[in-house]
N, C-alpha and C positions, 0 to 999 in steps of 0.2 A: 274836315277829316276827323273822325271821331280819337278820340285820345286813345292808347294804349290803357288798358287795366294793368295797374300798377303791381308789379310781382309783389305777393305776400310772402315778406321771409319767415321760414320758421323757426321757433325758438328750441333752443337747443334742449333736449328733451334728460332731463336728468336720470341719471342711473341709481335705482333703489339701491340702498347701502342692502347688503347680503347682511344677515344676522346671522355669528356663527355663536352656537352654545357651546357652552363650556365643555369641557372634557369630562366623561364622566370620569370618575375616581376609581383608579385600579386597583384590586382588590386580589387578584388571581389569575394570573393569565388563562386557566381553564376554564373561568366564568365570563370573563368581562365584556365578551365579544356576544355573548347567548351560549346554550347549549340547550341539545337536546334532551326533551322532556322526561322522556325512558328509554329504558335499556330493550336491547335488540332482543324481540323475542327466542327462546329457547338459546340464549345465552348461557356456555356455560362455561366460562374463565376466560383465564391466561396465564401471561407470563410478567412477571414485573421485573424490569430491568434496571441497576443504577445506573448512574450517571458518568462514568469511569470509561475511558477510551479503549481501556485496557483491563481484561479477568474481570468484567464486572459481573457482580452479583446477581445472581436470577432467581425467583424467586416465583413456585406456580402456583396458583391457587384455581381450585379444580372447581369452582362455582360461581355465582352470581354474586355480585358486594352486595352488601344490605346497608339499610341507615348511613346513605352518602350524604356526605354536608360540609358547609366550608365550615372551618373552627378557627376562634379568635386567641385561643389560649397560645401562651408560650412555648409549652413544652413539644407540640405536635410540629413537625418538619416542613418548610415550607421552600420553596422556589425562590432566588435571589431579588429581592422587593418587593416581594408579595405580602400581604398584609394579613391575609387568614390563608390558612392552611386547607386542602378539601383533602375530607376522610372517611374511609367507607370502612366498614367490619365486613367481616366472616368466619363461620367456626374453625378453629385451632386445627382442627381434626383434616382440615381440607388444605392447610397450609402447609407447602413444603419448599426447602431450601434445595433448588438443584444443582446451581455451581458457584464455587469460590465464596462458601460460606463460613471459610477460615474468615472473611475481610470482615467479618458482621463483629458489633462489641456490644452491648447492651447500654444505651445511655445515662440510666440510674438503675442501678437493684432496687432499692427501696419503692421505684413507685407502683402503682396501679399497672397501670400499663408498660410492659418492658420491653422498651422502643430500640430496636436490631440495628442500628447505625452501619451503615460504609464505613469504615475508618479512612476508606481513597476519598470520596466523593460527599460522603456527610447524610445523603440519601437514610431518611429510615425506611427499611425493607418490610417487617413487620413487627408487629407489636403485641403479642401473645397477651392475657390475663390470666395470670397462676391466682390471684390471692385464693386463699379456701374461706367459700361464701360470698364473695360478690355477686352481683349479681349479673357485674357480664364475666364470670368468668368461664372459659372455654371458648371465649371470643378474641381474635385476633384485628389489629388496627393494621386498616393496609392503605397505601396510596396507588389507587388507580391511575393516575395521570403518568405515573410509570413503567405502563403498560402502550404496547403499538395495536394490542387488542382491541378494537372496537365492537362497542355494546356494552361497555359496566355501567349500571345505572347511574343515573345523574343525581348531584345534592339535590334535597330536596327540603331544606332549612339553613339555616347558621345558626352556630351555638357561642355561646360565653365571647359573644361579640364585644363588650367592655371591655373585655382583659384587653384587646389591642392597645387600650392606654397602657397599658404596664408592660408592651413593645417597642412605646416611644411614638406612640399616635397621637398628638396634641386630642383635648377630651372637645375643644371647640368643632370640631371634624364630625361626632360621632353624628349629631345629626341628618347630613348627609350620607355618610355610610350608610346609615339605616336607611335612607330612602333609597338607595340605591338598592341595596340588597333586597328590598323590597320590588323595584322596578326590576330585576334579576327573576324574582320569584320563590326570592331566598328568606319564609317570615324569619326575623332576627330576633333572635332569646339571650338570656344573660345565663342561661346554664343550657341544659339541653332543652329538646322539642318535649312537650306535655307527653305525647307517646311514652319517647324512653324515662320522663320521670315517674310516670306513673306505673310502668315495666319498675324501674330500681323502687319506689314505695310497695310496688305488693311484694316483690322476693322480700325485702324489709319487713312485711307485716307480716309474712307467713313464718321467718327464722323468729319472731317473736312472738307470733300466738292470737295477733289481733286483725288475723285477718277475715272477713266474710265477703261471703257471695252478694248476699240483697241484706 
């Protein structure tokens, strides 16, 4: 009688460990997840709303943002744990306060930018440039992310990314942020983008006399 072939058992087949990567580092809830690369053709505004349950602040601005970007600095308004702020301009001329503009206070008189606060919600609504001679002046600082408008253009840099240490961002970090905002599509500068410095050096070299063409 020939033997049975002997059942072959099998060996219990191991389960590849899953490798999960780290978290990237949030930065801005309006970036962190991606965003869209441009703004919606033949866009032209909105309305920016604060943050208040009640009489809040509205604020329209009748055109396209220009020069959007996340910003590291302190001064510019940012969303609760957010790390840099995203800010786009537009001419003063196209910005207007339409209700409950009694709530707005200006944050400092003295600066550059004279940032319209919420006194309810803390929201900066816009941020006019009066000085006489600057070189953005007649530009207003707006925050889009304040808007239910879709289509403002997207950042398209980060600026004075350092300053976040002087928010309380260990400087062992910055590393990473920068790659990140780089894998974002956001190149990171310690002032602004080459654009607008070389925009504020020619107004600079023309109010002084040294400036030329070729």
């Amino acid at each position: 009688m020939a033997k049975k072939a002997a059942k072959k058992t099998k060996k219990p087949t191991k389960k590849k460990a899953v490798k999960r990567s780290a978290p990237a580092i949030a930065l801005h809830p309006g970036i962190d997840k991606g965003f869209a690369k441009s703004g919606k053709k033949g866009f032209a505004g909105g309305k920016l709303t604060c943050n208040c349950a009640t009489d809040p602040v509205v604020v329209e601005i009748a055109m396209q943002s220009a020069h959007n970007h996340a910003c590291g600095c302190t001064k510019c308004w940012k969303p609760e744990g957010a790390i840099f702020s995203v800010v786009a301009v537009a001419p003063t001329n196209k910005v207007s306060v339409l209700q409950n503009g009694h709530k707005l206070k200006i944050v400092d008189e003295n600066a550059v930018i004279l940032r319209h606060a919420c006194t309810g919600c803390g929201a900066h609504m816009h941020g006019p440039v009066k000085r006489e001679g600057h070189a953005f002046q007649g530009l207003t600082f707006i925050h889009t992310e304040l808007s239910k408008d879709k289509g403002w253009s997207p950042p398209g840099f980060a600026a004075f990314v350092s300053s976040v240490i002087e928010s309380g961002v260990p400087p062992s970090k910055m590393p990473a942020i920068r790659k990140r905002l780089k894998q974002l599509g956001l190149e990171p500068y310690d002032a602004l983008n080459p654009g607008l410095m070389d925009y504020m050096a020619t107004v600079a070299a023309k109010k002084s006399g040294t400036y030329r063409e070729s």
